[in-house]
N, C-alpha and C positions, 0 to 999 in steps of 0.2 A: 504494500500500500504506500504511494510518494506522500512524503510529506509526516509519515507515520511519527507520534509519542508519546509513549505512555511511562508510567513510574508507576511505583509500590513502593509506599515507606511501613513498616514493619519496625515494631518495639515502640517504645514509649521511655520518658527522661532520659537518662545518659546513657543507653542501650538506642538506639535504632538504625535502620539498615535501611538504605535508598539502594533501589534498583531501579535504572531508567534503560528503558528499549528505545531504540529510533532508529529511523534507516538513515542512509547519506545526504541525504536533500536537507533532512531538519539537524545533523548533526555542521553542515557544512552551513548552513544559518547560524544555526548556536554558534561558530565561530568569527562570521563575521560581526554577528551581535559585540561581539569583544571590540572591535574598533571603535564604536562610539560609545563602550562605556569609560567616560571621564573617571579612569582608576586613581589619579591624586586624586581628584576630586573628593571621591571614596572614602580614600584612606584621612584625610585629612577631613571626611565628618566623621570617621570614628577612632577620632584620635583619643579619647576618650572612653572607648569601649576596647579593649585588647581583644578578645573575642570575636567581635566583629571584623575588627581590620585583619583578622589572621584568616577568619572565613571568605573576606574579598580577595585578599592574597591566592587564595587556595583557587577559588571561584574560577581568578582570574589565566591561572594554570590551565587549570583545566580546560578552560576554553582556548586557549593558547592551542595545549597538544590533543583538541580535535580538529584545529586546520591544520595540521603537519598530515 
């Protein structure tokens, strides 16, 4: 199916488990999504939250090595 994406997040508080499915159309979106997210931007509104800025960090990976 183009365009396919689904997830399943499984567990609950500091236990849970994301699995996402998608084919190469929505995975090759998801990475150009990463070009117009303003990542200082980001990081510098959660400069105050460490947690957060380490999950945009992460995010931001991630999206990275699905355009590779």
């Amino acid at each position: 199916m183009l365009g396919s994406f689904e997830y399943k997040l499984d567990g609950n508080g500091d236990a849970l488990a994301l699995d996402i499915k998608l084919d190469s159309v929505s995975a090759k979106a998801l990475a150009r999504l990463d070009r117009y997210i303003s990542w200082p931007d980001i990081l510098k509104l959660t400069e105050n939250d460490p947690e957060a800025a380490k999950a945009a960090e992460r995010l931001h990976t991630v999206l990275q090595h699905m355009g590779q």
